[in-house]
C-alpha beads as a LAMMPS data file, in Angstrom:
LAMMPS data file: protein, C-alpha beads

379 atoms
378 bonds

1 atom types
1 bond types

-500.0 500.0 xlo xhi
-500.0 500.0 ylo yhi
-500.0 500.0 zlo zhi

Masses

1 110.0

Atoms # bond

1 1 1 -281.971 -98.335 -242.933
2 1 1 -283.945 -98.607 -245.877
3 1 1 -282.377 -100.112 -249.306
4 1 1 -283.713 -99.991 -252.621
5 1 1 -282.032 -102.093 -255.161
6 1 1 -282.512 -101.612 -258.822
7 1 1 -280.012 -103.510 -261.191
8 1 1 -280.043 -104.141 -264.823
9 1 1 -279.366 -107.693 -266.244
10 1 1 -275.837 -108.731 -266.622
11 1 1 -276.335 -109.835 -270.003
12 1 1 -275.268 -113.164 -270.595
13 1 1 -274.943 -114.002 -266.999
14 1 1 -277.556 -112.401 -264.478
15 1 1 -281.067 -111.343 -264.720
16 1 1 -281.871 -107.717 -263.335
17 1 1 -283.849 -109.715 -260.279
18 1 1 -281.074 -112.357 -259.812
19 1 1 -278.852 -109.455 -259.617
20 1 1 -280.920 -107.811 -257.271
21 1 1 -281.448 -110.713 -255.153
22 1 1 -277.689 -111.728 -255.048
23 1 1 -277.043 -108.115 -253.784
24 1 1 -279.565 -108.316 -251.295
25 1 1 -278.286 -111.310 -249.401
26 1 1 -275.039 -109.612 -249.114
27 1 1 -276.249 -106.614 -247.323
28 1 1 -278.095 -108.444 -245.356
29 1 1 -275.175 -110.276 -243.964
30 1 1 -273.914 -106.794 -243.332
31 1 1 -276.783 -105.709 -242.064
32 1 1 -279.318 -107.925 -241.150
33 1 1 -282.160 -105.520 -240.053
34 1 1 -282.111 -103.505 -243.305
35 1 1 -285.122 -102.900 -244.796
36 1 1 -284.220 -104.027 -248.611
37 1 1 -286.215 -103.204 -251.650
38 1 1 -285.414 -105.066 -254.855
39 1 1 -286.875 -103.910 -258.261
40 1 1 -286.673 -104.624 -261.719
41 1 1 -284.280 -102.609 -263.751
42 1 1 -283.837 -102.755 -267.716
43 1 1 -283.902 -100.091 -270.401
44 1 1 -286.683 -101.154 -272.769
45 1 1 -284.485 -103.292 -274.887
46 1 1 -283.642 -107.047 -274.404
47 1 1 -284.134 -108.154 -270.749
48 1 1 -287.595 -105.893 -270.305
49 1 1 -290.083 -108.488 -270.709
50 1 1 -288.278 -110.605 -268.155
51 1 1 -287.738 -108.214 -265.604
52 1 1 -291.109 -106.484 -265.645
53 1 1 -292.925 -110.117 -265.682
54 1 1 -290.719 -111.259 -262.612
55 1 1 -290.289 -108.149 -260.635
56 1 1 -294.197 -107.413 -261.268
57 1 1 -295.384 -110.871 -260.834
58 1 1 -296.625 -110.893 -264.155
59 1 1 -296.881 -113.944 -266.640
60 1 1 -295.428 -114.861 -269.737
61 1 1 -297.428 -116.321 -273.302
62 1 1 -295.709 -117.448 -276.095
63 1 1 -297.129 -117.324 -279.313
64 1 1 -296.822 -118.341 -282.735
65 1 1 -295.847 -115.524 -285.157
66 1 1 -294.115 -114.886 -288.641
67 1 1 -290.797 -114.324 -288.390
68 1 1 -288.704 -110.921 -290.191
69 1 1 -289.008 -113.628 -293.459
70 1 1 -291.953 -115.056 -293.040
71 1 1 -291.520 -118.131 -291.267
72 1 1 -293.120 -119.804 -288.347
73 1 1 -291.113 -118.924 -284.798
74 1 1 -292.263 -119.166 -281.263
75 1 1 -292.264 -115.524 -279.559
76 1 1 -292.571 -114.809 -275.942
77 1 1 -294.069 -111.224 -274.283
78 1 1 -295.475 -110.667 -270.872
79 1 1 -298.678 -109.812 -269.486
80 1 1 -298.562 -107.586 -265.957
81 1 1 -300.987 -107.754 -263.694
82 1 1 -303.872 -105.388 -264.554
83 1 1 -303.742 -106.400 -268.395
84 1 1 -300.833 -104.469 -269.861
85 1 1 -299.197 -106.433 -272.322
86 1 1 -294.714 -105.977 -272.567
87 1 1 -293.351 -106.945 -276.402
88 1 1 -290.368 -106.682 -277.368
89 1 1 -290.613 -106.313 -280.763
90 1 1 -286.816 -108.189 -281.286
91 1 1 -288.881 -111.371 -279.979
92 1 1 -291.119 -111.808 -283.279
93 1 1 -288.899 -108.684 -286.048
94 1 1 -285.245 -109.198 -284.690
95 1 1 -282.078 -109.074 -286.205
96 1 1 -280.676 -112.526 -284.010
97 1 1 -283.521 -114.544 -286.184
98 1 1 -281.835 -114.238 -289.189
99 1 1 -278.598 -115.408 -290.299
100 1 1 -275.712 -113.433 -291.925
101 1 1 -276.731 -114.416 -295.227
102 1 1 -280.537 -113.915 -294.823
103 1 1 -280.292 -110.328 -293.518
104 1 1 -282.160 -108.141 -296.013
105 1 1 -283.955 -105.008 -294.775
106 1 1 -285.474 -104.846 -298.148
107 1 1 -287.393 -107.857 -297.527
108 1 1 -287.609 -108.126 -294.154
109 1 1 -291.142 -107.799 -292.455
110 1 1 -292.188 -106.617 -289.204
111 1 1 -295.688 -108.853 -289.756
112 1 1 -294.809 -110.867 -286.532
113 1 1 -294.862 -107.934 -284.296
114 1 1 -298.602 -107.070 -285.150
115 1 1 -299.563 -110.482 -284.543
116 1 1 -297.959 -110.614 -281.203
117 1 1 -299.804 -106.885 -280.181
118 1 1 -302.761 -108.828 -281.707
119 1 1 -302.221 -111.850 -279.961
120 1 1 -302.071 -109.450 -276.462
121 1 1 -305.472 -107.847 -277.168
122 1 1 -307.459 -110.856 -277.497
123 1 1 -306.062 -111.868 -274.026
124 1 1 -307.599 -108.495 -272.627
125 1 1 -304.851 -106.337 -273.339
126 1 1 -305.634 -102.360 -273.401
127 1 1 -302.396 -101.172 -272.354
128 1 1 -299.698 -102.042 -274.471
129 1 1 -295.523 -101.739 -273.714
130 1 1 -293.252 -102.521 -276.885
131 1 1 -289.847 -102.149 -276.686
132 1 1 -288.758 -101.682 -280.673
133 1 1 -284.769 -102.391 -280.308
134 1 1 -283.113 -104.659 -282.635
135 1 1 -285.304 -105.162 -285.548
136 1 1 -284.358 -107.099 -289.118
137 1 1 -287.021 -104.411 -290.464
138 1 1 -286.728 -101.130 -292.656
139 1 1 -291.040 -101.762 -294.106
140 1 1 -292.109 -98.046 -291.920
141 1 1 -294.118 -100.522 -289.885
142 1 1 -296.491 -101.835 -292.366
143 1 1 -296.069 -105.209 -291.701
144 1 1 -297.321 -104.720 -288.230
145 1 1 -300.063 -102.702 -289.522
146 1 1 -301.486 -105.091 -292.272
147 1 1 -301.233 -107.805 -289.233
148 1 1 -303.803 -105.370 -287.083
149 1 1 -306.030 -104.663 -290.528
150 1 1 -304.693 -101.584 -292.228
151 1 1 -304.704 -102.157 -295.598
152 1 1 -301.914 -101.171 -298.055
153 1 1 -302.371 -101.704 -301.721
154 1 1 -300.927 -100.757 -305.091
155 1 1 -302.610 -98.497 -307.794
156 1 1 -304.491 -101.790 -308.637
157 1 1 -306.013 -102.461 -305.009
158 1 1 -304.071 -105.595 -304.526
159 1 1 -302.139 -106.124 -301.354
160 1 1 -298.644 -104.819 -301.433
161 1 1 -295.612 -107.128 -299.411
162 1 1 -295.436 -105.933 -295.779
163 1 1 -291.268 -104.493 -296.595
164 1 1 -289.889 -101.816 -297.815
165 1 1 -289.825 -103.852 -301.188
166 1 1 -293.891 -103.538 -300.696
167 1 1 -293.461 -99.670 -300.159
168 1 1 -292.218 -99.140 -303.787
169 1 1 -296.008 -100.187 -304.848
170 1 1 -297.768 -98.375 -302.510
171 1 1 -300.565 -96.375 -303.618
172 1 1 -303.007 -95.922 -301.273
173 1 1 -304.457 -97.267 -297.636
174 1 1 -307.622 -98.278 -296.188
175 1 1 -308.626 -98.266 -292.107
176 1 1 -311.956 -99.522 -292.542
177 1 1 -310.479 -103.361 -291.768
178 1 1 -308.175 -101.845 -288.974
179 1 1 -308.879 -104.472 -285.934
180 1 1 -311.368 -102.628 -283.780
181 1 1 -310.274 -102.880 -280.523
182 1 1 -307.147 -100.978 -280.999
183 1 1 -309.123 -97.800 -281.062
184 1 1 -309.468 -98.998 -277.175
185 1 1 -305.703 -99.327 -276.241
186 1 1 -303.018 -96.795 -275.201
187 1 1 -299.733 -97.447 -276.781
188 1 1 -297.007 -97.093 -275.327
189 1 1 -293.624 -97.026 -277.169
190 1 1 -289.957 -97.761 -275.841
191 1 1 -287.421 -95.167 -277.945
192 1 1 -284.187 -94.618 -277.389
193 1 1 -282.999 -92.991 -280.758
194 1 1 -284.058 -89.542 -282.412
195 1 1 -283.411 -90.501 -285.803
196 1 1 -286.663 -89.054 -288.531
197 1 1 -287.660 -91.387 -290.822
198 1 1 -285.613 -90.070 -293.911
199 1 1 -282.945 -88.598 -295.164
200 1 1 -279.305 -88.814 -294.109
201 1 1 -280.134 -88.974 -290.347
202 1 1 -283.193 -91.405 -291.413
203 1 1 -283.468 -95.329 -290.982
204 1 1 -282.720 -95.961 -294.221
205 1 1 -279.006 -93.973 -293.958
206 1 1 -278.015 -94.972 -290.457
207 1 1 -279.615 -98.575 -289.463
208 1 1 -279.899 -100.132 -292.862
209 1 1 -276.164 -100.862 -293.413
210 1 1 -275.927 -103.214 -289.971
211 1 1 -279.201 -105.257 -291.144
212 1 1 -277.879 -106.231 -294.602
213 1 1 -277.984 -103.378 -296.612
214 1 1 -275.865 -101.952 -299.571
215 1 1 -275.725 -98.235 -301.236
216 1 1 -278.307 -99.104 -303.580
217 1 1 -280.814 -100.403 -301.271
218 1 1 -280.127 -97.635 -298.591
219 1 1 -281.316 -95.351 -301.220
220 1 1 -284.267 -96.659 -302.817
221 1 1 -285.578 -97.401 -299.465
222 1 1 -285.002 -94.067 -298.500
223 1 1 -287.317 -93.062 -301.496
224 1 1 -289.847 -95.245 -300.118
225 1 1 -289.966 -94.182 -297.285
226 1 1 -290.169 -90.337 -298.317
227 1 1 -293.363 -91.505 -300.356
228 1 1 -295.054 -93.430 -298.101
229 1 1 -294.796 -90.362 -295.474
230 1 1 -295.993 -88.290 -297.991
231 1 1 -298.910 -90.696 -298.914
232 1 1 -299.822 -91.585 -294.627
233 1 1 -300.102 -87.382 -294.781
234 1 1 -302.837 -87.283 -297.213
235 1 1 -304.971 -89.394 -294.582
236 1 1 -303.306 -88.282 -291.363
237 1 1 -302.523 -84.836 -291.646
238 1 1 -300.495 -84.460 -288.541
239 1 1 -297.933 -87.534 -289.428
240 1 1 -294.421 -85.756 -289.378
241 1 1 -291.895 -87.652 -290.487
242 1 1 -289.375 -85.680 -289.159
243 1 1 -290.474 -86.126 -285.494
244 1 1 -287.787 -87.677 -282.998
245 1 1 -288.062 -91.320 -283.275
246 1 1 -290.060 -91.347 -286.502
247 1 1 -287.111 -93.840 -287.978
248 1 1 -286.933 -95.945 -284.968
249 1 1 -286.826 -99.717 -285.893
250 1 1 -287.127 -98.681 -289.640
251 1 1 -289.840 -96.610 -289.348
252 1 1 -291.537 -98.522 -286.431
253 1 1 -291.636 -95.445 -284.822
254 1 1 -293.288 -93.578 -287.514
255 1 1 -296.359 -96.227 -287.857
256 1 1 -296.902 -96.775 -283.853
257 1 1 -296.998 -93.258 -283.613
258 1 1 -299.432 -92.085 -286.442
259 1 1 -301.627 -95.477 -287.311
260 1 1 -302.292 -95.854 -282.979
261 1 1 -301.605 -92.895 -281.314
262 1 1 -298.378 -94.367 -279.525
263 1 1 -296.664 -92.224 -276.909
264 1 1 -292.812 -92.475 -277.302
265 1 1 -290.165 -92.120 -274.638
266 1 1 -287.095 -93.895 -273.367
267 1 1 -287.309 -96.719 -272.382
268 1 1 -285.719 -97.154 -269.044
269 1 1 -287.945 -94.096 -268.241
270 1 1 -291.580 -96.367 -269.422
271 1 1 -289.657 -99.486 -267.164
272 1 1 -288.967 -97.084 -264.230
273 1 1 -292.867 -95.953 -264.408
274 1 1 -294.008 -99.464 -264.272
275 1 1 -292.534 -100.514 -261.698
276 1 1 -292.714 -97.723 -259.278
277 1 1 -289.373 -97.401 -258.098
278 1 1 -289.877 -93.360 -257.186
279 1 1 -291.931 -94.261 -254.719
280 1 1 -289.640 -96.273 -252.647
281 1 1 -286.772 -94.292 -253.294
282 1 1 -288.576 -91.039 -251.455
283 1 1 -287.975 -92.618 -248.432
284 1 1 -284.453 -94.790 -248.927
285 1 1 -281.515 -93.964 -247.760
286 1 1 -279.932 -95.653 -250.554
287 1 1 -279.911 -96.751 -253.834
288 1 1 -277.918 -100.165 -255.572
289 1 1 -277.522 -100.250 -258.902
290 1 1 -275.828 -101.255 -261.627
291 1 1 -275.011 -103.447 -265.076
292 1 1 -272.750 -105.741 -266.352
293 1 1 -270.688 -103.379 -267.469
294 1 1 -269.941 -99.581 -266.342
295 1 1 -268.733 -97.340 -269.259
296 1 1 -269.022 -93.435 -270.716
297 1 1 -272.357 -94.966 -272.172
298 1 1 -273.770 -95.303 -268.763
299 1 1 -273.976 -92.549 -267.831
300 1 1 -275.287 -91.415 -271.083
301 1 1 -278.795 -92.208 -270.091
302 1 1 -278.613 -96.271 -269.646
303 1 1 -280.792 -97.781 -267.023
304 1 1 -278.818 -97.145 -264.173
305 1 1 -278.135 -93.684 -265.118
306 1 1 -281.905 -93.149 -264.836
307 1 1 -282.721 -94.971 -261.807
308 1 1 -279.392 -92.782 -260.363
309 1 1 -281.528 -89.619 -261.761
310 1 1 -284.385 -90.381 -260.023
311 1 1 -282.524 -91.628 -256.703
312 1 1 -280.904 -87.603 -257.254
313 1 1 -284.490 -85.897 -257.387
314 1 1 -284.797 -87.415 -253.687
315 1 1 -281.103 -86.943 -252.547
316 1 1 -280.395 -90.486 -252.086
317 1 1 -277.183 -91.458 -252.261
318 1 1 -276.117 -94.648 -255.457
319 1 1 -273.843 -97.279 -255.371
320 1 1 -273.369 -99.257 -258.804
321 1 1 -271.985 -103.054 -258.720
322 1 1 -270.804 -104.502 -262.110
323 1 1 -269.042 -107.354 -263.677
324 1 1 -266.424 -104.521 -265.116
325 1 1 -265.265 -101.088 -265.679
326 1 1 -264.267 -99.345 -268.983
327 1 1 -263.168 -96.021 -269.891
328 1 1 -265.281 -93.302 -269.162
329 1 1 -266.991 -95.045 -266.217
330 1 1 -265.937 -92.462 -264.250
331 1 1 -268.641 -89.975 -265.977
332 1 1 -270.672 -92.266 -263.542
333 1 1 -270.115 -90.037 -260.749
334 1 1 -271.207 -86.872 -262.070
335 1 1 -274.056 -88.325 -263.217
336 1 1 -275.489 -89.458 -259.785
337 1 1 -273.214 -92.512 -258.828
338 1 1 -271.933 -91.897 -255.657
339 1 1 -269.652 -94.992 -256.031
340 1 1 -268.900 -97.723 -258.557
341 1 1 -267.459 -101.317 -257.750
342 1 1 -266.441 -104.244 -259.962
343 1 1 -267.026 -107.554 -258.721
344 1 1 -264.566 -109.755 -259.976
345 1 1 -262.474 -110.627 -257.194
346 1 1 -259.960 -112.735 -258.528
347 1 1 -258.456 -112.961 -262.295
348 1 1 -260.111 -115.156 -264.244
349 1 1 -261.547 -116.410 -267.740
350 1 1 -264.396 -114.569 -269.009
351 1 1 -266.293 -117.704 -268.816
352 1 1 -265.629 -118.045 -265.346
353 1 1 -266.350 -114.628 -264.869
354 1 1 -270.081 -115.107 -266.599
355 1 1 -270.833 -118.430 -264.644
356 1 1 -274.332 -117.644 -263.709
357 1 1 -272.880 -119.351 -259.754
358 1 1 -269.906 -117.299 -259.638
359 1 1 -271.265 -113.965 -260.945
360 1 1 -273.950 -114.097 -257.856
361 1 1 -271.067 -115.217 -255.258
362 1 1 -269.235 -112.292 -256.562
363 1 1 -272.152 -109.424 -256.113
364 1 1 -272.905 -110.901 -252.827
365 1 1 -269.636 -111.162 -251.118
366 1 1 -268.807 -107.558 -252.790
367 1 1 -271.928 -106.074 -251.661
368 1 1 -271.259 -107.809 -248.324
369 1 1 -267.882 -105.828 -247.934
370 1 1 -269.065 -102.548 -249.007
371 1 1 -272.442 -102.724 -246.438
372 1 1 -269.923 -103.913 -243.737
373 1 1 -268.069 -100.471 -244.347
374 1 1 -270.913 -98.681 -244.838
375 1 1 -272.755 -99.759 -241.535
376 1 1 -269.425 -98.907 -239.796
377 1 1 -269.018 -95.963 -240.623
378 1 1 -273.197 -95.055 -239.708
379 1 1 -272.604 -96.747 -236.694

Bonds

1 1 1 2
2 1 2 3
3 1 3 4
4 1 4 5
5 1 5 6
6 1 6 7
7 1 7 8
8 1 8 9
9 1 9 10
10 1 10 11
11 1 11 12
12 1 12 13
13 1 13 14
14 1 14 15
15 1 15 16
16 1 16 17
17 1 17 18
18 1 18 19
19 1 19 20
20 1 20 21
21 1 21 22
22 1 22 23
23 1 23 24
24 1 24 25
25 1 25 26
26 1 26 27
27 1 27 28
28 1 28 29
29 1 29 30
30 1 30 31
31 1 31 32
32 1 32 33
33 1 33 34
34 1 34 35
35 1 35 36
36 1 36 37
37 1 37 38
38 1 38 39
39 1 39 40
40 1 40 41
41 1 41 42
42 1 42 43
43 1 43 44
44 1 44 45
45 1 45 46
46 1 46 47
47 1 47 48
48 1 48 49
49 1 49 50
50 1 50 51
51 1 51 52
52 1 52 53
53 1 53 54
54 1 54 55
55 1 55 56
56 1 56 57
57 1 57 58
58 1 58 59
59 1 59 60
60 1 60 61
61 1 61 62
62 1 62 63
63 1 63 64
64 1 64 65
65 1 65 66
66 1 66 67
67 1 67 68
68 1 68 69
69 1 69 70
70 1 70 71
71 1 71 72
72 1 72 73
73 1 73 74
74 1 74 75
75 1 75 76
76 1 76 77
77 1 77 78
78 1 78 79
79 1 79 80
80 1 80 81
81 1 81 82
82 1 82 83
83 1 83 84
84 1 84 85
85 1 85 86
86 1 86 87
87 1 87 88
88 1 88 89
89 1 89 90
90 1 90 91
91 1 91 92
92 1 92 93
93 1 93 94
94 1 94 95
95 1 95 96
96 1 96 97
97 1 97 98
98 1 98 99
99 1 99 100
100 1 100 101
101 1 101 102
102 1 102 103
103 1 103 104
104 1 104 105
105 1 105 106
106 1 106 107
107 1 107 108
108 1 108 109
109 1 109 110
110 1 110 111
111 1 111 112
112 1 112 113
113 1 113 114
114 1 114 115
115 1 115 116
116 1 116 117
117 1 117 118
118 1 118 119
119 1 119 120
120 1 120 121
121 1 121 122
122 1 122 123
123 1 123 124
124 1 124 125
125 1 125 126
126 1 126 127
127 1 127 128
128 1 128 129
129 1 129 130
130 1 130 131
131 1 131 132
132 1 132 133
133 1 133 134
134 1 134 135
135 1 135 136
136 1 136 137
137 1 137 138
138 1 138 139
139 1 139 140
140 1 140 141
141 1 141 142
142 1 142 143
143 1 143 144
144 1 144 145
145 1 145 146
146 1 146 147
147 1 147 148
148 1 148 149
149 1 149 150
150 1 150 151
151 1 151 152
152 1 152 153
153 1 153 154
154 1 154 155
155 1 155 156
156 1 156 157
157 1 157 158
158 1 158 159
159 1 159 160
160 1 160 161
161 1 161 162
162 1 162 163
163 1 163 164
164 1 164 165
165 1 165 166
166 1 166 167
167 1 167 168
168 1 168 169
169 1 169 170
170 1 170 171
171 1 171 172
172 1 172 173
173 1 173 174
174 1 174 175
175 1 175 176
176 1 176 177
177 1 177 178
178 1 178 179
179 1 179 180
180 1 180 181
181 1 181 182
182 1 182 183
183 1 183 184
184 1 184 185
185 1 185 186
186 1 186 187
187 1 187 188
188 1 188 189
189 1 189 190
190 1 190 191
191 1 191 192
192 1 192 193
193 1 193 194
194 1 194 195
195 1 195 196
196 1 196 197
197 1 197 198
198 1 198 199
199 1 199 200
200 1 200 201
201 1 201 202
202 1 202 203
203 1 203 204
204 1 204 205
205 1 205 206
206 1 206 207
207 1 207 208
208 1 208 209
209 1 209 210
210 1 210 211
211 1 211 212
212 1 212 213
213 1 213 214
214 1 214 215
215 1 215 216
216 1 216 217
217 1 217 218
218 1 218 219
219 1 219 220
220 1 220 221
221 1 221 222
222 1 222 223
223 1 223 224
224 1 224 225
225 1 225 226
226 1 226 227
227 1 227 228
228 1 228 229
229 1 229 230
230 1 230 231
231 1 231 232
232 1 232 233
233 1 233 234
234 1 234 235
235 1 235 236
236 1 236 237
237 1 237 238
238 1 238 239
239 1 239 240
240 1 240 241
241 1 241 242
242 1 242 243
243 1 243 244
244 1 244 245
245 1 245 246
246 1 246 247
247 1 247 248
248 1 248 249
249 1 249 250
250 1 250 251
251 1 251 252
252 1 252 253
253 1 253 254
254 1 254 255
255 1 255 256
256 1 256 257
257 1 257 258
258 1 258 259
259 1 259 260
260 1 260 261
261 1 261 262
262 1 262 263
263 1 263 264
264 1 264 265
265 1 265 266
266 1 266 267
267 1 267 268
268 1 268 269
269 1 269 270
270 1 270 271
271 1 271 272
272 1 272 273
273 1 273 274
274 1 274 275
275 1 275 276
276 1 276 277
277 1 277 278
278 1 278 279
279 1 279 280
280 1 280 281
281 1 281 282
282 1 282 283
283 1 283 284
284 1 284 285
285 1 285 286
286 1 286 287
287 1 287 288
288 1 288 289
289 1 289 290
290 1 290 291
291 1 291 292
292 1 292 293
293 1 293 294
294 1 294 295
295 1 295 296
296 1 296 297
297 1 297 298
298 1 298 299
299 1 299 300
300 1 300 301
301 1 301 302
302 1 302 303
303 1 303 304
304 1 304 305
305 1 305 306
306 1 306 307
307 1 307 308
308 1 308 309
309 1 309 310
310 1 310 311
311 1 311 312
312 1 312 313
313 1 313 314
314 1 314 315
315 1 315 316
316 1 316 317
317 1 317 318
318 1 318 319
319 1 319 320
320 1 320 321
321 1 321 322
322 1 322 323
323 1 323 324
324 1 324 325
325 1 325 326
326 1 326 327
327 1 327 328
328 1 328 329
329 1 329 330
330 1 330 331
331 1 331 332
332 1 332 333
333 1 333 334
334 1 334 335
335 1 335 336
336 1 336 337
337 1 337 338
338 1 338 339
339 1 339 340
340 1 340 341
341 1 341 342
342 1 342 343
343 1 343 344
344 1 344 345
345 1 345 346
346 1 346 347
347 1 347 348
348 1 348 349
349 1 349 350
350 1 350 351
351 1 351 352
352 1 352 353
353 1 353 354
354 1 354 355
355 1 355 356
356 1 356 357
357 1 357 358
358 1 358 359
359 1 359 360
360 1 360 361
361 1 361 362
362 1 362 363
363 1 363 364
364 1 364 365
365 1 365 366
366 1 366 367
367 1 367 368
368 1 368 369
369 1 369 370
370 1 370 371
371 1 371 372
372 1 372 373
373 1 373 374
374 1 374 375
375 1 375 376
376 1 376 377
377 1 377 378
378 1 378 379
């Protein structure tokens, strides 16, 4: 019997391959001649570079980088074996790096994020993975940009700030500078929102507000925004501002796509092509799953949903493990979980119930039970 297991983190608690290892163990107490497959699982977000560096056997590098404001911080990424660099752009342009007070899309910077794609070229890099949740940032990318060599200037040539602040003075940009190894990399973006770049469906209107931003500032960025897209135009004429994911990360999207020719798609879809996971799954007999927790958003296209898709294509029955279950889980199985089971197995604090020890007791001995049924009933 062959078993593929493909879990997402339990955030706060268990990494996608601790998960999948703690599962593992319990079906093989159940069944000790199973063939078990564990792979990475995460959905291009927080948790990626992690599980793509350990369930690859990649390697991490840390380094130094300018924070949303401009400060010094320490950011990690991963390198995968054949040179293709994972960033998630959260590490060096995230939201968690400010505090309350400091959060200020206006002047926020996604500068750090350049210098960490930077960073992975001149260690060999050529493909490129960056995951663009959580970002501080609302600049259309051109912090990232000026860090890779674009240039960005005002009507007097000088150097415009790399935020949407900077944007107000833009006036024209240069590629002549543009670092030139990128025109020997294939980008490849993590996107999991549709939003354009302006207008009341754009950055500005709908991810401002939870990075620090007031009325005012949502719409003067907005106007920004709409003339920077108009200016990028006059130089790339096939920038479309409108496109699906243009107002990812605050316009992250937009730049990526246009300045390096960055191909956009989910992200559990990019993680689920790194890692291989169809191939195994054509011939398992099942597929383990799962997340901390099991809600209608699961099945709305979260990583399990997708490795459950692709489980589908092959008719391979799912089984999902999590810490708990809200409403809506039950969407789960119409949307290729065969089966969904909480491990908590006594009541406890949540604390308890997020003790890295007692979370992976928990998915074993749970795993354990349900294998022990399931090689029952096949026997």
């Amino acid at each position: 019997m062959k078993i593929v297991i493909a879990i997402d983190s339990f955030k706060g608690s268990l990494s996608s391959l601790e998960a999948g290892r703690a599962a593992a163990a319990g079906i093989r107490r159940a069944i000790p001649e199973a063939d078990v497959v564990i792979k990475p699982l995460a959905d291009g977000g927080e948790g990626t570079v992690e599980a793509l560096v350990l369930g690859l056997g990649g390697q991490f590098r840390e380094a130094s980088v300018s924070d949303p404001l401009g400060r010094p911080v320490n950011a990690k990424y991963g390198i995968l074996p054949g040179n293709t660099a994972v960033i998630e752009m959260a590490a060096a342009s995230g939201l968690p790096l400010l505090s309350e007070e400091e959060r200020d899309p206006m002047q926020t910077s996604t500068c750090g994020t350049g210098q960490l794609i930077l960073d992975a070229i001149k260690h060999g890099c050529r493909e490129i993975i960056i995951g663009i949740g959580g970002s501080a940032t609302n600049d259309g990318g051109i912090g990232c940009l000026q860090a890779l060599g674009f240039g960005f200037l005002d009507s007097n040539g000088f150097t415009v700030k790399g935020s949407a602040a900077g944007l107000a003075e833009l006036s024209s940009i240069t590629f002549d500078k543009a670092y030139p190894e990128l025109k020997k990399c294939r980008f490849h973006v993590a996107c999991d929102v549709g939003n354009p770049l302006c207008g009341e469906r754009g950055c500005s209107a709908v991810f401002a507000p939870q990075k620090g931003a007031d009325e005012a500032a949502v719409k003067a960025m907005d106007s920004y925004l709409q003339s920077y897209a108009a200016l990028v135009k006059k130089y790339i004429p096939s920038a479309d501002p409108d496109m699906a994911g243009a107002g990812a990360a605050g316009g992250m999207g937009f730049a990526l796509r246009n300045f390096l020719g960055a191909d956009m798609s989910p992200g559990v879809s990019l993680v689920l092509r790194e890692t291989g996971l169809e191939n195994e799954l054509k011939n398992a007999d099942l597929l383990v799953t799962g997340e901390g927790c099991l809600d209608s958003q699961t099945a709305m296209g979260k990583a399990p949903a997708g490795a459950a898709a692709l489980a589908e294509k092959y008719g391979v029955p799912v089984i999902a493990f999590c810490g708990a279950v809200r409403d809506g889980a039950e969407l789960c199985n119409t949307n290729g979980i065969s089966a969904f089971f909480p491990i908590l197995r006594r009541t406890c604090s949540l604390s308890e119930a997020m003790d890295k020890e007692n979370a992976e007791k928990n998915l074993t001995d749970t795993a354990e039970q349900v294998f022990r049924l399931i090689n029952s009933v096949k026997n």
